[in-house]
ROBA-150971 format. One record per atom (N, C-alpha, C): residue in one letter; x, y, z. Coordinates in steps of 0.001 Angstrom, whole numbers, plus 500000, padded with zeros to 6 digits. Example, Ala and Ser with C-alpha at 12.3 -4.5 7.8 and 13.67 -1.06 7.14 Angstrom:
REM ROBA-150971
A513190494310507800;A512300495500507800;A513200496700507800;S512850497750507080;S513670498940507140;S512900500030507870;
***
This chain:
REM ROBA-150971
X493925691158518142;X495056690377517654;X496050690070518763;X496435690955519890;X497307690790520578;X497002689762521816;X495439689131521865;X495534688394522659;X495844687184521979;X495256687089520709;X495189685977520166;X496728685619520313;X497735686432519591;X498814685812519687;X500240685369520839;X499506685935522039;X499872685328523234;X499201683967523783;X498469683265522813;X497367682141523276;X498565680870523028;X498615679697523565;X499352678311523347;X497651677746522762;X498043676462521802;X496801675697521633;X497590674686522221;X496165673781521992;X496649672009522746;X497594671530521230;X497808671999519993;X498889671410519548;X499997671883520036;X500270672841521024;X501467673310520793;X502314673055522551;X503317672681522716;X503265672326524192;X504122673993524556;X503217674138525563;X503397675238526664;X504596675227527744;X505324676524527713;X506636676610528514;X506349677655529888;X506733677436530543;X507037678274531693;X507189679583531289;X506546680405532271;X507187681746532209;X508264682101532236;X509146681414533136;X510655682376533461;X511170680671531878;X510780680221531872;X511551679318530747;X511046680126529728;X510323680826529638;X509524681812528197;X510813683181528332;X510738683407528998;X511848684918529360;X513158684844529271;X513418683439529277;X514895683351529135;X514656682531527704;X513729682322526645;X513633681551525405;X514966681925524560;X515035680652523643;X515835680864523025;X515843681838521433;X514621682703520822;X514337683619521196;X514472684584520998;X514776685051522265;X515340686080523193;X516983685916523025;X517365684961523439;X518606684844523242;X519770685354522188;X518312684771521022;X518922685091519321;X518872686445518756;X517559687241519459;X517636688560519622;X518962689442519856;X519331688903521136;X520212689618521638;X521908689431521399;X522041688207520967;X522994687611520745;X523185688447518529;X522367687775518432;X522545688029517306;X521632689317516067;X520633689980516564;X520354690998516163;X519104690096515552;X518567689715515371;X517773689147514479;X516230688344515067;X515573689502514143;X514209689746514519;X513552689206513110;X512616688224514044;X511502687508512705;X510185687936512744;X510115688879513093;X508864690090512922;X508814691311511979;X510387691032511426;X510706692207510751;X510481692168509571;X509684692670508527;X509507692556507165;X510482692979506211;X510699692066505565;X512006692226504511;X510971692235503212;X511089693458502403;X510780693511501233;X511382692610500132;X510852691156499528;X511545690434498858;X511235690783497216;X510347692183497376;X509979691940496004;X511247692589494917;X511102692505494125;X512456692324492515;X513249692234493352;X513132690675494453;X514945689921494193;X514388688891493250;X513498688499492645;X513720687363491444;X513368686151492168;X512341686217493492;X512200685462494043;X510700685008493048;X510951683410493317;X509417683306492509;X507856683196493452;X508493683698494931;X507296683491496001;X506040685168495276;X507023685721495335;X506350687072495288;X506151687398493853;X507688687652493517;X508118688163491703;X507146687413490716;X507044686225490974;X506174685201490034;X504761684949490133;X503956685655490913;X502880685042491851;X501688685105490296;X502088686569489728;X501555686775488586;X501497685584487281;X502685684806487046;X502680683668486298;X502333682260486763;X501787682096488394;X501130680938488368;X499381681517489118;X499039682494489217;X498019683306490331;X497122683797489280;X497730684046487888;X497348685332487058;X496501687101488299;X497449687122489267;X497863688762489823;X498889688225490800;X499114689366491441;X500463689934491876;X499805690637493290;X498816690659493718;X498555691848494637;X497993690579495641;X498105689289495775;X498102688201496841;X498838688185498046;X498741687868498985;X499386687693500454;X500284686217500053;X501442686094499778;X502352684577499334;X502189684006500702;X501250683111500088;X501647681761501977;X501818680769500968;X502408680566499845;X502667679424499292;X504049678654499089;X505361679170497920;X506042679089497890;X507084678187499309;X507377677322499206;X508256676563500570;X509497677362500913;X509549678574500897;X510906678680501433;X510273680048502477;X511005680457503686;X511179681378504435;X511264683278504367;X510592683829504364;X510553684954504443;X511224685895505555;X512406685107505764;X513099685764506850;X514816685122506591;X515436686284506674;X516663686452506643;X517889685134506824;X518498684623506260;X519487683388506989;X520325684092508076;X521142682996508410;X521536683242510210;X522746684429509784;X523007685257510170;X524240686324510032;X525665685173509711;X525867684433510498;X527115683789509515;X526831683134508250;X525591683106507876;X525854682513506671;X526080683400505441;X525175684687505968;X525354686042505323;X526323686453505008;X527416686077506088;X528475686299506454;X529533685600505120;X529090684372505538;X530359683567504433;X530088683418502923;X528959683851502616;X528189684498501482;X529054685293501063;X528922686508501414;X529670687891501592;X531396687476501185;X532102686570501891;X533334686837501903;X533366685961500470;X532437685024500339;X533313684273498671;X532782685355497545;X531865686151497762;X531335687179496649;X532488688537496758;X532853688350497666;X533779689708497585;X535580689126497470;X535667687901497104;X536638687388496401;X536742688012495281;X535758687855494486;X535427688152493037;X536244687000491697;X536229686094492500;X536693685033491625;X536167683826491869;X534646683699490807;X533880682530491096;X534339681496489935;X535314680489490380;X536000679125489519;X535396678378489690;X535562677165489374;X535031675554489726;X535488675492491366;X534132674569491622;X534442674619493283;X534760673323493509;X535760672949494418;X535712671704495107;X535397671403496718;X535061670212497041;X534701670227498343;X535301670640499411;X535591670913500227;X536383670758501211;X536405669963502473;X537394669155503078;X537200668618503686;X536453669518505841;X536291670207505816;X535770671217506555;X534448671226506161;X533918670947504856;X532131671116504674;X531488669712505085;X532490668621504972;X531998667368505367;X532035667082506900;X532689667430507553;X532897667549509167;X531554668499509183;X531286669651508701;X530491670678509510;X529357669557509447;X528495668534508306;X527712668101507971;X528001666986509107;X528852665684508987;X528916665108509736;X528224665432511521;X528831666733511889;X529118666929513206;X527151667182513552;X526718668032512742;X525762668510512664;X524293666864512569;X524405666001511699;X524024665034511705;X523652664349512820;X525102664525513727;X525690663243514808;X525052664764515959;X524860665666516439;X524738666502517171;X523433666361517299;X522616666818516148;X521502666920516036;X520236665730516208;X520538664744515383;X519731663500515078;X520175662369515652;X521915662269516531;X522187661052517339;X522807660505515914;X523112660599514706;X522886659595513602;X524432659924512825;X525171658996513280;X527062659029512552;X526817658687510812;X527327659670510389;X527597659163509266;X528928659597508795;X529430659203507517;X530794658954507477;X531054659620506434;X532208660550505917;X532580661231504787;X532283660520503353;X532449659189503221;X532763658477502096;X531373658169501533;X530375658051502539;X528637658108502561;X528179659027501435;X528933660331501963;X528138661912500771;X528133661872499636;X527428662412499018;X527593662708497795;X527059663836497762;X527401665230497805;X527102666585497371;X526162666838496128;X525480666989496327;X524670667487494894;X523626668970494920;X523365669309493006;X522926670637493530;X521048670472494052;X520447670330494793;X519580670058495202;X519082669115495646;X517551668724496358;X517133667228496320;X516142666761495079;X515634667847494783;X514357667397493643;X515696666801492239;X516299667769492034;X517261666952491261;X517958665467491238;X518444665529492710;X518826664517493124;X517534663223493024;X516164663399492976;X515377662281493001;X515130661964491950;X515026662854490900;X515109662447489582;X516143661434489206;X517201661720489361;X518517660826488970;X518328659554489938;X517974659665491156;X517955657914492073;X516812657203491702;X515416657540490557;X514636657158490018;X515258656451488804;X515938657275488281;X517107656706486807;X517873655814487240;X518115656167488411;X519107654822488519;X519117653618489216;X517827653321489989;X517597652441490676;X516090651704490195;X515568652239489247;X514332651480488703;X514506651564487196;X513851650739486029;X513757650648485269;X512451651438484163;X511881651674483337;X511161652348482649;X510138650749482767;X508977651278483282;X507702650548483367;X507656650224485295;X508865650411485972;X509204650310486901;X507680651199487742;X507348650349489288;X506068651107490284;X507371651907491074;X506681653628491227;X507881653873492025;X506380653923493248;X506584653827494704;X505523654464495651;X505715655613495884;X504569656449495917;X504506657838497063;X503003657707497606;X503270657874499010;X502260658382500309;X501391659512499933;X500104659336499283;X499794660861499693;X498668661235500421;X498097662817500681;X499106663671499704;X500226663771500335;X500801664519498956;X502812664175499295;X503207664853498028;X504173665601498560;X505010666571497775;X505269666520496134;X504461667385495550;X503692667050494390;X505051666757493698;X506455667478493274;X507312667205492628;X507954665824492993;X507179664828493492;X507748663555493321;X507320662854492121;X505589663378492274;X505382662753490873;X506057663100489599;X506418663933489696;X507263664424488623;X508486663513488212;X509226663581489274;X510335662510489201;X509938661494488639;X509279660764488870;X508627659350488409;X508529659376487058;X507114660220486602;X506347660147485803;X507156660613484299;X508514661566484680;X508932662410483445;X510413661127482751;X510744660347483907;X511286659514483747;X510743658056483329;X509676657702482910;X508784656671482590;X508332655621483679;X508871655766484582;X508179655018485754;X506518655447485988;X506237654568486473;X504765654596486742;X504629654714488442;X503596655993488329;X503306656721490086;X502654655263490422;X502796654890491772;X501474653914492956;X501649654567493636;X500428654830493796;X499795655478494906;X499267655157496142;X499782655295497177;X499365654259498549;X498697655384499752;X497625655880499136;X497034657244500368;X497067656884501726;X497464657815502091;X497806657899503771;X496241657676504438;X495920657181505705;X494928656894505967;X494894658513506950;X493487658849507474;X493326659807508190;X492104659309509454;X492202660363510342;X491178659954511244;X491224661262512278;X490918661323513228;X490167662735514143;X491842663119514541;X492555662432514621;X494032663020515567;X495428663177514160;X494948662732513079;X495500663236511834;X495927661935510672;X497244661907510292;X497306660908509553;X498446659691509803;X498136658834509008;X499114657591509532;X499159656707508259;X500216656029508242;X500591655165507394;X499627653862506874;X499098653659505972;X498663652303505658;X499429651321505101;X500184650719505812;X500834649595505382;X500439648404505221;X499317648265505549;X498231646987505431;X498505646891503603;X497525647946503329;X497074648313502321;X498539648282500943;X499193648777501684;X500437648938500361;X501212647738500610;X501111646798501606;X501529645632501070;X500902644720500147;X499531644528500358;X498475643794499504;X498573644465497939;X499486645807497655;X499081646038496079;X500157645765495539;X501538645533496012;X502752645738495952;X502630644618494771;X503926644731493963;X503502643852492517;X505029643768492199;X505557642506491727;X507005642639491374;X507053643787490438;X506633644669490125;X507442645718489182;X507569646781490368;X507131646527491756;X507433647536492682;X508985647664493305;X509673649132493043;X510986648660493278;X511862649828493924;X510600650923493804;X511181652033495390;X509609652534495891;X510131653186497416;X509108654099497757;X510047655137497709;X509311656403497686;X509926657881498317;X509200658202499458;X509932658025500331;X509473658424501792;X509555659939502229;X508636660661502401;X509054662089503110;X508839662041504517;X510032662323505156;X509800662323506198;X511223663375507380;X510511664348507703;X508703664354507991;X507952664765506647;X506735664520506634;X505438664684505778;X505319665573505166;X505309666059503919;X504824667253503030;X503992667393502366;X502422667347502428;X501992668469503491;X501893668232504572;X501755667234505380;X500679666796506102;X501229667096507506;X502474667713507715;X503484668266508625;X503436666929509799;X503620665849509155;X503629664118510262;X505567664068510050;X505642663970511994;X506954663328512068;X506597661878512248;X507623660926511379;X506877659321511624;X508105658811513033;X507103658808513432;X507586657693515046;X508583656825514402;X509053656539515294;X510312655389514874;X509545653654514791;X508631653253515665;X507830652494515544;X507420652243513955;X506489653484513948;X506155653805512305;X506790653540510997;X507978653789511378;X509348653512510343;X510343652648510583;X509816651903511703;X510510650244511234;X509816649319510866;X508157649394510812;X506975648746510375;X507473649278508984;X507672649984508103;X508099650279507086;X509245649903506237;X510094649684507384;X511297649338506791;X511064647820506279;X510387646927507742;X510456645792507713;X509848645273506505;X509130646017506304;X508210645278504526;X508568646084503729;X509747647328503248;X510664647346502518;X511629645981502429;X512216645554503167;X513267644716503531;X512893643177502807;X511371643266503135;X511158641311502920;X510440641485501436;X510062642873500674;X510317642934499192;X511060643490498427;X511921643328499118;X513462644249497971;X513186645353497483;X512187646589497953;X511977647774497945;X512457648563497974;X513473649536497950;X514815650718498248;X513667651670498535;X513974651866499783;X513437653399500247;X514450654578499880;X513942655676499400;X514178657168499103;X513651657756500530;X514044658540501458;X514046659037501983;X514189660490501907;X513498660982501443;X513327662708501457;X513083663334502665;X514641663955503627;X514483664154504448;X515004665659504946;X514438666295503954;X514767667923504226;X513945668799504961;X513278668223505716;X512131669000506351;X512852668624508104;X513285667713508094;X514150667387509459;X514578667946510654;X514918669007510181;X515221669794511274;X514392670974511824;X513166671289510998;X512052671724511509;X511138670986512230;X510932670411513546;X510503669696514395;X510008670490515643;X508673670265516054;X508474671439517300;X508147669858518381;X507892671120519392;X508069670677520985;X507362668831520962;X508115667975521816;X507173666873522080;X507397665742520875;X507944665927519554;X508220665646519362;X509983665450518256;X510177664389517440;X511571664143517241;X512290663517515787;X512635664068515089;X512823663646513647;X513885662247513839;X513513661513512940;X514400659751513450;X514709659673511862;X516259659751511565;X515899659618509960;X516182658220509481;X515441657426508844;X515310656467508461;X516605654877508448;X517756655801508170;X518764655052507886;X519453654873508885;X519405655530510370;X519715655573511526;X518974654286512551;X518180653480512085;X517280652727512540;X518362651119513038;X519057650755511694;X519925650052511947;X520778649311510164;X521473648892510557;X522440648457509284;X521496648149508152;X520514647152508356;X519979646537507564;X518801647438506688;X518860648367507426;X517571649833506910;X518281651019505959;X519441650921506854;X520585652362506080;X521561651561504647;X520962650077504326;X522019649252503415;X520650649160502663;X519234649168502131;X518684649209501456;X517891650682501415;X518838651951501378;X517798653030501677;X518904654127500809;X518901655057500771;X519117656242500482;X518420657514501016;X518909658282501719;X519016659613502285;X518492660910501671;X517950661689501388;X518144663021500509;X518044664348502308;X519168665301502340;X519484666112503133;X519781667736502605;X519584668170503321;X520089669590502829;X519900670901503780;X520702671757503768;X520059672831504910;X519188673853504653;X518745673917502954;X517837674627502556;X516470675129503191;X516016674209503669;X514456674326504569;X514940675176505848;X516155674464506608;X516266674962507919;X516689676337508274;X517797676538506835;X518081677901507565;X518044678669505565;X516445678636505259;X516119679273504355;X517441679370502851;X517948678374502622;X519118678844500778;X518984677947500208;X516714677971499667;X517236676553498562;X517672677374497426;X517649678379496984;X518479679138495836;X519748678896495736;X520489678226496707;X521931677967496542;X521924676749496338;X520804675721496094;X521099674565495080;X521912673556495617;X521846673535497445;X523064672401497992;X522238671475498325;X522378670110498211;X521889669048499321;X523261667865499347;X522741666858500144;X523861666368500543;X523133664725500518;X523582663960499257;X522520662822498994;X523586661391500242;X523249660937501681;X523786660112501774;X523246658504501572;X524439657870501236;X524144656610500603;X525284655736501877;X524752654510502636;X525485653823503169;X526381652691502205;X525736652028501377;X526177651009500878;X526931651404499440;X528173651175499748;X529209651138498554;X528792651177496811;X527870649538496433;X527548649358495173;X526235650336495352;X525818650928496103;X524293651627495507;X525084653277495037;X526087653409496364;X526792654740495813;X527529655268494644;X528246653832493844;X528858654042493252;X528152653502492458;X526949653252492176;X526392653136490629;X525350654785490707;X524834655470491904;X524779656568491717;X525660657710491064;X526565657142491751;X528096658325491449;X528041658236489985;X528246657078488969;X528500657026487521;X527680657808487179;X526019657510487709;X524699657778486871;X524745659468486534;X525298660123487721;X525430661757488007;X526497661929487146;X527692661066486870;X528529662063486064;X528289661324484265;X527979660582483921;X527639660091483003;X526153660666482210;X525464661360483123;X524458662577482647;X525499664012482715;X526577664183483151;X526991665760483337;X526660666393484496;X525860665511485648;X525670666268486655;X526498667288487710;X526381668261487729;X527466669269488656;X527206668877490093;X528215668616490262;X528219668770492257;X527612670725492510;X527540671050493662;X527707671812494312;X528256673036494330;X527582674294493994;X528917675002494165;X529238675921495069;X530317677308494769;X530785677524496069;X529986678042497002;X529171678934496494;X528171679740497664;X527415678995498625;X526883678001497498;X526246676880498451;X526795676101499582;X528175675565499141;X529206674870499886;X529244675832501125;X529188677360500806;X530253678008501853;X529098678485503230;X527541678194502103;X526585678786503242;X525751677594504233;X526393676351503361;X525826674906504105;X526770674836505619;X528011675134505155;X529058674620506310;X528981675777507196;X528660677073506991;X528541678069508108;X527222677406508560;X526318677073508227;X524712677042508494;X525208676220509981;X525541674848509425;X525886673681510357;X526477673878511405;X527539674944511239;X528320675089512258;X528190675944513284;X527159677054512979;X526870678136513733;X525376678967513477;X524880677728512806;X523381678214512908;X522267677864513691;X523181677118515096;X521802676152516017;X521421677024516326;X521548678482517364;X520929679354517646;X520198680015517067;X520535680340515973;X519150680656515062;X518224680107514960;X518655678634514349;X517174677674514817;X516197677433515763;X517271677659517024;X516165677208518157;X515144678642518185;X515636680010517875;X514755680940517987;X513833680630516562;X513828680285515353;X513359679901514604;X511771679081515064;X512263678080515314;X511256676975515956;X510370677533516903;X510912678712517980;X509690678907518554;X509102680321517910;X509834680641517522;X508368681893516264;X507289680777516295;X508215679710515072;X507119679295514133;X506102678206515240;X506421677849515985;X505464677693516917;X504762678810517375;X504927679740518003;X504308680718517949;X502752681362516780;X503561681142515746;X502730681500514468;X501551680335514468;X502169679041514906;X501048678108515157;X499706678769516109;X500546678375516987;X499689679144518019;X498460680412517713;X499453681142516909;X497879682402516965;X497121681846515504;X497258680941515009;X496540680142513322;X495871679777514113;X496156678737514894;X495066677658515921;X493576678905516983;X494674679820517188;X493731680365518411;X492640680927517328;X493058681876516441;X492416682811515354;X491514682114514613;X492113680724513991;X490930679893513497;X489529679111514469;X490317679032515753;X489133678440516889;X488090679462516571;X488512680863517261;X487592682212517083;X487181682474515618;X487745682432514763;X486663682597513885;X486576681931512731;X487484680897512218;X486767680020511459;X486294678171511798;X485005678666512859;X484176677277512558;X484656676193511467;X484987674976511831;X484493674325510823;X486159674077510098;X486999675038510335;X488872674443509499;X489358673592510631;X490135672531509483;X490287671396510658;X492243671577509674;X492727672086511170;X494149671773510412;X494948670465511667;X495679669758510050;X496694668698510565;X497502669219511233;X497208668567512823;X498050668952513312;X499869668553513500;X499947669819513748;X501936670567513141;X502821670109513889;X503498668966513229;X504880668328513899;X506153668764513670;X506026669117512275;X507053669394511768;X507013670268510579;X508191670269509851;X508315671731508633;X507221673067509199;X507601674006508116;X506599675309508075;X505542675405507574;X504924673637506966;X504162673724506066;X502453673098506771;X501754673855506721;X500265673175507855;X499259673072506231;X498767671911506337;X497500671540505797;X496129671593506369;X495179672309505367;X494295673042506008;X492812672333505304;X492094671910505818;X490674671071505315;X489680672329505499;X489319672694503783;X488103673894504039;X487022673505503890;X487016671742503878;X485770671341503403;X484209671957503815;X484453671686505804;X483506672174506217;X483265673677506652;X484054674613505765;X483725675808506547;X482642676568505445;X482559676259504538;X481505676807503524;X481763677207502476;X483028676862502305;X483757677311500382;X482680676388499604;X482488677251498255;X482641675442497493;X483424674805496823;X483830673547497686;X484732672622497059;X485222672595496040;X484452672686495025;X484822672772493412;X485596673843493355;X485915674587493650;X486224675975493453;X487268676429494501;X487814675708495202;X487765676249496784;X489362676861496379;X490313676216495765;X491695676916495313;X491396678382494656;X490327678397493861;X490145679565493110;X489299680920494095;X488743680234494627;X487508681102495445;X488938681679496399;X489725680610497042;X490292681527498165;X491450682518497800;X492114682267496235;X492388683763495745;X492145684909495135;X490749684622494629;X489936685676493660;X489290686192494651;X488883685759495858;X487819686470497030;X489063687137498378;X489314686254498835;X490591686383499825;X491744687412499520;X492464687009498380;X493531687524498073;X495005686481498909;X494557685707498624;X495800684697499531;X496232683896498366;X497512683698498167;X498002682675497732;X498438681429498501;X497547680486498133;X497713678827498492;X497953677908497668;X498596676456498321;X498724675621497177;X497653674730497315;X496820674739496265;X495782673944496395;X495782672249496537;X495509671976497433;X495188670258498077;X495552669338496578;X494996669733495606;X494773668422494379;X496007668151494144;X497225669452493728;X498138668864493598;X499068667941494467;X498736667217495391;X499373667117495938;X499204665341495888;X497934665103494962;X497874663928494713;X496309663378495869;X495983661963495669;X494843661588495842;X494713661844497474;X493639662492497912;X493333662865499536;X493687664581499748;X493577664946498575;X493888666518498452;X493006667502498003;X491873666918497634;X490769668035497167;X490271668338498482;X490147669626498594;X488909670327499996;X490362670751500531;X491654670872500475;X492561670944501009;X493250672226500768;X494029672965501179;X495067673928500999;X496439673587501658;X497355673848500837;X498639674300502336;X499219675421502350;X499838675876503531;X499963677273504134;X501066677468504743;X502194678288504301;X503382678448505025;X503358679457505616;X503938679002507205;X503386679787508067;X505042680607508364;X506285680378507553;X507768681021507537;X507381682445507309;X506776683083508382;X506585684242507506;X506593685486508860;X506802686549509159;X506514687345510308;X505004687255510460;X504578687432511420;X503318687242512323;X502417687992511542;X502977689216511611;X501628690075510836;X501172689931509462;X501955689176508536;X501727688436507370;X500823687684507551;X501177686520508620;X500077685848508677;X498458686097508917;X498797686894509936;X497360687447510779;X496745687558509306;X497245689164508616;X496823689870507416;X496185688613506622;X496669687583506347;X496503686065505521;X495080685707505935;X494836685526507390;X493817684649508140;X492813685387507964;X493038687002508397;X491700687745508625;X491198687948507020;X491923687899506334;X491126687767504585;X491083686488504540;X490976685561504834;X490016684351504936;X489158684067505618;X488766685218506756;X487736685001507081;X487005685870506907;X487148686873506327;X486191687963505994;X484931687091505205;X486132686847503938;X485154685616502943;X484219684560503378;X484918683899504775;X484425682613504751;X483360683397505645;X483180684388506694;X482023685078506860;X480951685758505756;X481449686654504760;X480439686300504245;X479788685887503706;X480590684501503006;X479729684003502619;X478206682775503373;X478914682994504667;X477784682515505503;X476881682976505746;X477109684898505683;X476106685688505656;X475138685776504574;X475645685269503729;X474539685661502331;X473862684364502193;X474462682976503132;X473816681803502959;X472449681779503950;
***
């Protein structure tokens, strides 16, 4: 194991030694105490990665590589400002503060190059929530909404529970991974077509889209009156080489027919605190959102969330950057461990988020079975490819947010299986 996980693959770009020794890391180590090797027992906090595994797994005794959120601690200030509104002991109605919109702003414009403006936000408690309601309010019932797939199964949801009708525009694939067909989704496009939901970056398929990529997109949004959704919470998980471009940053005419979905949940692990941050450039799209949210009863935000978004922003880059190279790291020994011993897994290669998609077609599961086989034999919990919509059977995805030896433990019971069952073939 210990060589494996000193190995770089060709997905992963390779640093210098003395640039490895002085990593950032190391830095976060020392600076801030905080080690992502360290196993935190999450079981009875009510988490549904672990606590629940039994009500979607039928058992409990699985390795969780499923669930999207992080198995490692948030940054000490957020812990921090956690801590001080709980030991208030007076949880009221929260309002914004003008300090949570600067931390967001600054963080935006720091991070992504990309200004946006206080009057833009709209606070809300999540994004899956939030897409439900910009489905209600920007298409009609019989309305085509698009999603890319596969692609983050709770979109269909949005759509489908709201009476819109899913189109489906599958991502094309080929030996170096996946890419957009825009050929294709212009030729089906039909006046009842009247949003896409864009994830970006990609869920599963861990694709940051080039900026190229996403103005070829925009441009035939633009010349059919299309409103792009932009689901862009995976953003700030981005490894080496490449660069998250978020959609509305492209230029006026892209950020005036688009909508935003943001949040710091992914980056520094609190979607339990229910914050995202929906931005909208254009006035009449915001303010017929704004009615739609309070005219259902929708709650903004509240305080914990508020108080652990604006610490996140403000003092959680260092965490991140040691973040990013774990989870590169963790790449690294998946790639080396699967070269050595599973023949035949072809994973998309990892641009972005914690989330890697894994093709078991050719390693010797059977297909039919292959979600079930790899937790009744393995003991791994995965999310199986189908849900994720058309280009998802033979598929798994695998969150790799996890300390190292989780993972390893994960891989080597997938290959025990996928050995023997080669042996008995």
């Amino acid at each position: 194991m210990t060589g494996l996980q000193g190995t770089r693959s060709k997905n992963v770009i390779a640093r210098s030694p003395q640039a490895t020794k002085q990593s950032a890391l190391q830095k976060v180590k020392r600076e801030m105490n905080c080690d992502f090797d360290s196993i935190i027992d999450r079981r009875g906090s009510g988490c549904i990665k672990w606590d629940f595994m039994s009500k979607y797994f039928q058992a409990d005794d699985l390795v969780p590589m499923w669930v999207a959120d992080m198995d490692f601690k948030a940054p000490p200030e957020v812990v921090a400002a956690v801590n001080r509104v709980a030991e208030h002991g007076i949880y009221g109605y929260a309002g914004v503060p003008s300090s949570y919109y600067e931390a967001v702003i600054g963080w935006m414009e720091k991070r992504h190059g990309w200004k946006i403006e206080k009057d833009w936000m709209v606070p809300s408690p999540g994004v899956v929530p939030a897409l439900h309601m910009l489905v209600r309010t920007f298409s009609e019932t019989g309305d085509q909404v698009v999603v890319q797939t596969p692609v983050y199964y709770p979109f269909f949801e949005a759509i489908k529970l709201n009476g819109r009708e899913i189109f489906e525009n599958p991502l094309r694939k080929d030996d170096s991974g996946y890419y957009m067909d825009l050929a294709g989704l212009e030729a089906k496009i039909t006046p009842r077509t009247k949003m896409i939901i864009l994830c970006n970056p990609h869920n599963p398929i861990s694709r940051v889209w080039q900026e190229q990529e996403l103005r070829k997109l925009g441009q035939l949004c633009l010349s059919k009156n299309i409103l792009v959704v932009a689901d862009e919470i995976h953003g700030d998980i981005v490894y080496s080489g490449h660069k998250h471009v978020p959609f509305a940053s492209l230029c006026e005419e892209f950020a005036a027919g688009s909508v935003t979905c943001t949040a710091a949940s992914k980056t520094f692990n609190l979607p339990g605190l229910q914050t995202s941050n929906i931005i909208i450039t254009d006035p009449e799209l915001r303010t017929r959102f704004k009615d739609n949210l309070r005219n259902c009863g929708f709650p903004s935000a509240g305080m914990f969330g508020l108080a652990a978004t604006e610490a996140a922003y403000r003092y959680g880059e260092p965490w991140l950057s040691g973040l990013l190279e774990y989870l590169e790291g963790n790449i690294a020994y998946l790639e080396a461990f699967a070269a050595e011993n599973l023949p035949g897994l072809w994973v998309a290669p990892p641009q972005g988020s914690y989330l890697l998609w894994m093709d078991f077609r050719d390693c010797g599961l059977p297909a039919e079975k292959l979600g079930n086989f790899v937790r009744e034999h393995a003991r791994v919990a995965l999310e199986p490819g189908f849900i994720f919509g058309t280009g998802g059977d033979g598929f798994e995805r695998m969150n790799i947010a996890c300390p190292r030896s989780q993972l390893a433990e994960a891989m080597e019971r997938i290959a025990k299986v996928v050995r023997s069952l080669r042996s008995a073939g």
